[in-house]
N, C-alpha and C positions, 0 to 999 in steps of 0.2 A: 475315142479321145482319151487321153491321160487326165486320170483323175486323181487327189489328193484330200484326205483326211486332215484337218488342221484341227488337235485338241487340246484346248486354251482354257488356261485357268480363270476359277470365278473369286481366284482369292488376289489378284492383282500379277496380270503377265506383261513381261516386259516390251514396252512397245515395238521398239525396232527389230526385234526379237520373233514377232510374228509377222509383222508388218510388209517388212521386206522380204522375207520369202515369200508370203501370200499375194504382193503385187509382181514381184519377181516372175512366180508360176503364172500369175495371171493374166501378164501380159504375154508367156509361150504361150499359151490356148490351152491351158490346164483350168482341168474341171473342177472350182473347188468346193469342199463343204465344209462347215465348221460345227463341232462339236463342245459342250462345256458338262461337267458331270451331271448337274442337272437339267440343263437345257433353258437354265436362264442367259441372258447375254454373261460375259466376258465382263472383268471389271481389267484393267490399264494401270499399273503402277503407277503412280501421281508422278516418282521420280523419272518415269520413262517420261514424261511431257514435259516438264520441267527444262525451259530453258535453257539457266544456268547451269543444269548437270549434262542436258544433253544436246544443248546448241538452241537455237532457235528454228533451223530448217525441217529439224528432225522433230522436234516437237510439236511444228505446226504440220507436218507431215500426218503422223503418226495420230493426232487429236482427229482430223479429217477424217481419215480413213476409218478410225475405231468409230467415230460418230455416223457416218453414213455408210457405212458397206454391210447389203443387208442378211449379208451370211454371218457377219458379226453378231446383230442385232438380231438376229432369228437361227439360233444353233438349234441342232437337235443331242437330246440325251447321250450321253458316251453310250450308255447301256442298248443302244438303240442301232449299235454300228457294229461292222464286220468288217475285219482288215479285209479280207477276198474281194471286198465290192471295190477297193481300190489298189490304185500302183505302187503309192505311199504315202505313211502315214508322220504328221507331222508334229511336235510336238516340243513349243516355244517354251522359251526357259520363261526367268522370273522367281521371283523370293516365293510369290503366290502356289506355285508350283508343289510345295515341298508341307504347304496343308490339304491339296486336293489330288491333284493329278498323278504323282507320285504314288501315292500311298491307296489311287484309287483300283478296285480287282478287273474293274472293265479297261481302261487304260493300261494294267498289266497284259491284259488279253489280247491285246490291238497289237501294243509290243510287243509281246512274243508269236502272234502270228502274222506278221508282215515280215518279219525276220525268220522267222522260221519258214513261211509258207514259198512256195516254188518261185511268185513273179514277183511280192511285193518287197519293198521296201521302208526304212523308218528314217527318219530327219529329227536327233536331238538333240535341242540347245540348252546351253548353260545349266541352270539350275532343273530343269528336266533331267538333268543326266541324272538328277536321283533315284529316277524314276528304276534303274537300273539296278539300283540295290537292293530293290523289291520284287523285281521280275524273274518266276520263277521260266525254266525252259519245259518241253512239253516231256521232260524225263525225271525232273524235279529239282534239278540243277540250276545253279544260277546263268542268267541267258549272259550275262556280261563277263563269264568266267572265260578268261584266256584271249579278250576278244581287247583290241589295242582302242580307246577311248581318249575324249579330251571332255572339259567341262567346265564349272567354276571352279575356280579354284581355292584353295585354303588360306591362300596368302591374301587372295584379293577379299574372303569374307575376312578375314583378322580386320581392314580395313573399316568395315563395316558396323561388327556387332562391338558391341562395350562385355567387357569382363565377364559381364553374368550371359554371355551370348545375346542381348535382346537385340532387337532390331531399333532404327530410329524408332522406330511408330510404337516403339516399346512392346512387339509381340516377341517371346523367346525365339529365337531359330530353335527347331524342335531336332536337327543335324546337319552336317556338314556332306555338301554332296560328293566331294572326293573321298571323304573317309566310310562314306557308304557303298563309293562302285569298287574302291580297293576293296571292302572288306566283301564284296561279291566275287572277285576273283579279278576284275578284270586292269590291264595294262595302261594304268592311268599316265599320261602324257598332257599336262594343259600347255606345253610349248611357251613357258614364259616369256622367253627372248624374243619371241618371231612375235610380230602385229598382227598377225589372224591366228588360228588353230582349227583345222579343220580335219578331221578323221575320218577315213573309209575302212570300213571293216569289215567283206562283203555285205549284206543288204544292211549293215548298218553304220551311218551317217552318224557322229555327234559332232559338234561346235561347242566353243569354249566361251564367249557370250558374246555383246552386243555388237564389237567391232569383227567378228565373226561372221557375222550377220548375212551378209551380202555374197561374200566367198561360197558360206553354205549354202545358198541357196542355187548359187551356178556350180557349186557341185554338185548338187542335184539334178538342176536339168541332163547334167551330164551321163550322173549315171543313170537315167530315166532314157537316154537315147536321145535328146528335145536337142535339134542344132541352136542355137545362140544366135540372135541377129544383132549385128555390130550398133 
């Protein structure tokens, strides 16, 4: 059975963001597990649930799912995980992302050996794409140098943070995730114009955020081999 690593922030991940590829996969008959640095549940961006920012369907969607799915509600430690034990490892954006998972050494590890190793592959969204400016490769180099990405974008956080960078909820943004995978090396593209963004760069997968969402995750079953049922 195709299995799949999903590691989810405990500082606030974007709902649709995880959501939908982890019911996506789950309904092909992918094995999943869910991972958080500590091993405590997954905290959900308030603004991913929120209504008025992200619809009503998607919000009642996405509350459900975070509240009862009990891979959610019972993660085991990142530290406790080996990309080899799976096909591909997953890794939902979110603002939360860019104080844990990002900057985390085991979630560095996972990424650079699902992408590096012979069968597996990695799935990053949005603001996970940070995570690539901190990934070193197994030569010391950075794993995102040369490699064609999509992610959040600059223009869409300028939207975002107030002058001094803080966020609403008044934490600093601590950097910007496209000026972190450029300064890794790699071929930053968030495709402004086009309604999805979705990157394949052999085994690695990035998405550029939430209305990405769904694309990436059927391009994953794709490149996982998984046929699609209408």
């Amino acid at each position: 059975m195709t299995s799949a690593l999903f590691v989810v922030s405990e500082h606030g991940y974007w709902g649709e963001e995880c959501i939908e590829p982890l019911t996506t996969l789950d309904e092909a008959g992918v094995d999943i597990t869910v991972a958080t640095p500590t091993g405590d549940p997954p905290e959900v961006d308030e603004r991913s649930v929120d209504p008025d920012e992200v619809g009503e369907e998607t919000a009642e969607h996405v509350t459900e799912v975070h509240e009862s799915d009990e891979r959610l509600n019972d993660p085991t430690p990142v530290a406790r995980t080996e990309a080899d034990n799976y096909d591909v490892v997953v890794f939902p954006g979110g603002h939360g992302t860019e104080w844990d998972i990002n900057q985390d050494s085991d979630a560095r590890r996972l990424l650079r050996d699902a992408v590096e190793g012979e069968d597996g592959k990695a799935l990053v969204v949005c603001h996970a794409a940070g995570l690539l400016g901190f990934t070193r490769d197994s030569d010391g180099g950075f794993l995102a140098a040369d490699r064609s990405v999509t992610g959040f974008p600059n223009e869409w956080e300028e939207g975002i943070v107030d002058d001094d960078d803080r966020m609403p909820d008044g934490r600093k943004l601590p950097y910007w995730v496209e000026d972190e995978a450029k300064a890794a090396g790699a071929d930053w593209d968030a495709e402004l114009d086009a309604d999805t963004s979705v990157t394949v760069d052999g085994d690695l997968v990035t998405a550029r955020g939430p209305e990405s969402s769904s694309a990436a995750a059927q391009t994953l079953l794709e490149e996982l081999g998984i046929e699609q049922t209408a």
